[in-house]
C-alpha positions in Angstrom: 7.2 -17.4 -23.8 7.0 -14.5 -21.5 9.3 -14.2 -18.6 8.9 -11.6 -15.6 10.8 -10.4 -12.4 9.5 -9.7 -8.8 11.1 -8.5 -6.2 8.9 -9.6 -2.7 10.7 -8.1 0.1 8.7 -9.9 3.4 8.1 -7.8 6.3 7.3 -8.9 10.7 4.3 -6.5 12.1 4.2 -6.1 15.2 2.1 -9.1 15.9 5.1 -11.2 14.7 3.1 -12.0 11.3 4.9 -11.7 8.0 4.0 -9.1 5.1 4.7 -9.2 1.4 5.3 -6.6 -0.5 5.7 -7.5 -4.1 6.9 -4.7 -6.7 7.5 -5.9 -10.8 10.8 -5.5 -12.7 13.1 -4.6 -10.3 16.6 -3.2 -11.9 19.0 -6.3 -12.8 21.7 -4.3 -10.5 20.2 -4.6 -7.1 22.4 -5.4 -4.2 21.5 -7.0 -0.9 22.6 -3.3 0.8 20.1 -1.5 -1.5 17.4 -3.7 -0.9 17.7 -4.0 3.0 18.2 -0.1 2.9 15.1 0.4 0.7 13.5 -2.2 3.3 14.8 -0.4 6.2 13.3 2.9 4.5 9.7 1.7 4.7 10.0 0.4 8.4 11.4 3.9 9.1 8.4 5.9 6.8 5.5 3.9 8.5 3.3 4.0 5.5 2.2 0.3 5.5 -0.1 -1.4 8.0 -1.4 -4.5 8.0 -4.1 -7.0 10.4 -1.0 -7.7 12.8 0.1 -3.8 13.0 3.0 -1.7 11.7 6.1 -3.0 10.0 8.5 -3.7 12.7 11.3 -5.6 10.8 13.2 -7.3 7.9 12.4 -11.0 7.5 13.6 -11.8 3.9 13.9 -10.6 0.2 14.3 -12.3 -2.8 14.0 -11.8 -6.7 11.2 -14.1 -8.8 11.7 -15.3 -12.0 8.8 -16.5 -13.9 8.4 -17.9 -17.1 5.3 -18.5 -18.9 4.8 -21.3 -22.0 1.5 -20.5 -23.6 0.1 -24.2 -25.2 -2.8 -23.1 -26.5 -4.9 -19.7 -26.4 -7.9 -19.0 -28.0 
């Protein structure tokens, strides 16, 4: 059984569509105000574009967990 984290922290353009941005194992101690700052941060930096423009603002974050039961493998 393998279990992972991912933190997607979802993004409006300037089109009004949403972005995902999706990064693995995020630290266990993350708090909402480091995450909207971080998310704030790449709004501000202007390194990501996507089909419906720059990222204008926040929608949402949230942490994944996933757990994976291998039943057979060969």
């Amino acid at each position: 059984m393998a279990t992972t984290q991912t933190l997607q922290m979802r993004f409006v353009t300037q089109a009004g569509s949403r972005v995902t941005i999706s990064l693995d194992n995020p630290k266990d101690t993350l708090t909402e105000a480091e995450v909207t700052a971080a998310m704030d941060q790449i709004i501000a930096a202007n390194v990501f574009t996507a089909s419906g423009g720059d990222l204008v603002g926040k929608d949402s974050a949230q942490i994944i967990d996933r757990t994976v039961n291998v039943i057979y493998e060969a």
